[in-house]
C-alpha positions in Angstrom: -183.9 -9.0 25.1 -181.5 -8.0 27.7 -179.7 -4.5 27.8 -176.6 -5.1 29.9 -172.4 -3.9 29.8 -169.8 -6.1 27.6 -167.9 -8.4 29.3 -164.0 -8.6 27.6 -165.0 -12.2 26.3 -167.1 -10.3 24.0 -164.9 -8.5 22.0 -164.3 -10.3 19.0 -168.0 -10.8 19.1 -168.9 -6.9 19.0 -166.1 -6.5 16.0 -168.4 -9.0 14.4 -171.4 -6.8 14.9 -169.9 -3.4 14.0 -168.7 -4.1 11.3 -171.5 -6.2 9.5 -173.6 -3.2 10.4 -171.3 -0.7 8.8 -170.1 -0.3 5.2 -166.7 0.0 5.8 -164.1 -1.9 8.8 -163.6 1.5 10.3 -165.8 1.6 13.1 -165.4 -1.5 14.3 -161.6 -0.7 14.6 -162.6 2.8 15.9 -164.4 0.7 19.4 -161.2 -1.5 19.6 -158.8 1.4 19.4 -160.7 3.4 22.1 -160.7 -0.1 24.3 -157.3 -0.5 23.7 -156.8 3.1 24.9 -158.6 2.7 28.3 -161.3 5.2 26.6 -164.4 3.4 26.7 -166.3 4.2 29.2 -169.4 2.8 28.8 -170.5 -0.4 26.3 -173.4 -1.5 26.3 -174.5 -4.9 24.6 -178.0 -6.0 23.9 -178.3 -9.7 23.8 -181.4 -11.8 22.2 -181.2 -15.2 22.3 -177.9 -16.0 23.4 -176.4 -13.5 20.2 -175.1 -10.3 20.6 -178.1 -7.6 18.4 -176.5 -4.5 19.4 -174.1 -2.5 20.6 -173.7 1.2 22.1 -170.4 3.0 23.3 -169.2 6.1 25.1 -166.0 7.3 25.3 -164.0 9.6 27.3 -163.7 13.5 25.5 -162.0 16.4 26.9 -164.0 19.2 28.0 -164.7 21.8 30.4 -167.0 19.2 32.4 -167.5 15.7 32.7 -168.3 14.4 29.4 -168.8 11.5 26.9 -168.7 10.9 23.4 -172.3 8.2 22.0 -170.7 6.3 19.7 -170.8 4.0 17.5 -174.0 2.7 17.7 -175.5 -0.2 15.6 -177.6 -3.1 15.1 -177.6 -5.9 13.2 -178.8 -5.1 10.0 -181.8 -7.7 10.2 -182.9 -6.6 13.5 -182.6 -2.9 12.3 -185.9 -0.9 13.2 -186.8 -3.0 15.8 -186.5 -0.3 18.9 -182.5 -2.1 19.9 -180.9 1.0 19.1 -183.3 3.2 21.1 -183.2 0.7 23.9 -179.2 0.7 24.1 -178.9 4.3 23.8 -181.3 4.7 26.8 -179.7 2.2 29.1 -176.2 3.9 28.3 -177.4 7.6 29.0 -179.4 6.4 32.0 -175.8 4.5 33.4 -173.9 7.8 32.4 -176.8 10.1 34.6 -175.9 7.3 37.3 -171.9 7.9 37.0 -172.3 11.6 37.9 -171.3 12.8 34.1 -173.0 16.2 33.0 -173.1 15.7 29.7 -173.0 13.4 26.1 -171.9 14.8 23.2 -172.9 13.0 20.2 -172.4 13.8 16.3 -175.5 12.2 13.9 -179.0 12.3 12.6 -180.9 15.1 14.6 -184.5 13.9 14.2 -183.2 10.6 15.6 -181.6 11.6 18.2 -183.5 14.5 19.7 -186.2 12.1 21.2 -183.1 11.1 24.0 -183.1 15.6 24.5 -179.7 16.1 22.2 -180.0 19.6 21.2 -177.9 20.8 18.8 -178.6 24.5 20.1 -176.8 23.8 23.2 -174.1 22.4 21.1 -173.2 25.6 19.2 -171.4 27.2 21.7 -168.6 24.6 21.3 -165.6 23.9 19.4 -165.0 20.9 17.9 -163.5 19.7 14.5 -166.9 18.2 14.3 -169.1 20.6 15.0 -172.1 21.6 12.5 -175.9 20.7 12.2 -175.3 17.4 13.0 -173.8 18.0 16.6 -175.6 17.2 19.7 -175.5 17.9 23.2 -177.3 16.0 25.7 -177.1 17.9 29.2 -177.8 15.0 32.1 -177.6 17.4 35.6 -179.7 20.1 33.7 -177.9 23.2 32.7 -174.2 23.4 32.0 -172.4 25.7 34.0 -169.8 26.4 31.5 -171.7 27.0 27.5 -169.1 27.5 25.7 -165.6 26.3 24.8 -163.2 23.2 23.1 -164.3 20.2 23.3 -162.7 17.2 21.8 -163.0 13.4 21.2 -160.8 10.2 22.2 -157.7 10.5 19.7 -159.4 7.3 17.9 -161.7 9.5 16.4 -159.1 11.4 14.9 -157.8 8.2 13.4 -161.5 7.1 12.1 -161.6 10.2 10.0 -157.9 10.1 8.8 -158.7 6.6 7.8 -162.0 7.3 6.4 -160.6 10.4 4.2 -157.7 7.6 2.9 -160.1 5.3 2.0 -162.3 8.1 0.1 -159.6 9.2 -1.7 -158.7 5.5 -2.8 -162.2 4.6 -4.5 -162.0 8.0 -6.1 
């Protein structure tokens, strides 16, 4: 298996891996709106016999520092549970250490994610519409000069949740 960036060939490829590892379209538009937007930063692909397994992405936020957004992640659903997901997340936080960014914010499952270092501890002191139990902070130059303050997310996100609330309120 090799970890490595996207190339721009690959994008209708990735769209094809988002979204058969997600329920719902959404996220898979979310990673072409933030592309379209010059907001990805950093994609990572992992590649296993010539197909695209995984993917990992981290986009630009606005904060009082250098930071990035993890996300979406995913897998193919049958290679799900097979260490791809641990793999890409590593190689993107090790590239992101390597740019010079201080830190990666990231919003999901806190036993998961913990064993990268997100603490959600160091997360409380910011604002964000997403802020809560499950939101993480991952601090690469050590401490954070600056605790406490807004923080927020590429204006795709925004969109996702719009879109996701819409779709909610159709099936209900």
């Amino acid at each position: 298996m090799i970890i490595r960036e996207e190339t721009p060939e690959e994008a209708a490829e990735i769209r094809s891996l988002v979204t058969a590892a997600f329920p719902e379209p959404l996220e898979a538009e979310l990673v072409d709106q933030l592309r379209a937007a010059g907001d990805s930063v950093i994609s990572m692909v992992a590649v296993d016999g010539g197909q695209l397994a995984g993917h990992a992405l981290l986009s630009k936020m606005t904060a009082p520092f250098r930071a990035l957004g993890l996300g979406p992640v995913c897998v193919l659903p049958e290679r799900q549970r097979a260490g791809i997901g641990t793999r890409l997340i590593t190689a993107s936080l090790d590239r992101a250490a390597k740019d010079g960014w201080e830190a990666i914010f990231v919003l999901g499952n806190p036993k998961f994610y913990r064993r990268f270092g997100f603490d959600q501890v160091a997360a409380s002191g910011f604002t964000s519409p997403y802020a809560g139990p499950h939101f993480m902070v991952l601090m690469l130059r050590g401490d954070l000069a600056v605790t406490m303050g807004k923080i927020e997310y590429a204006p795709a996100f925004a969109a996702l949740e719009r879109d996701r609330l819409r779709l909610n309120n159709t099936k209900a």
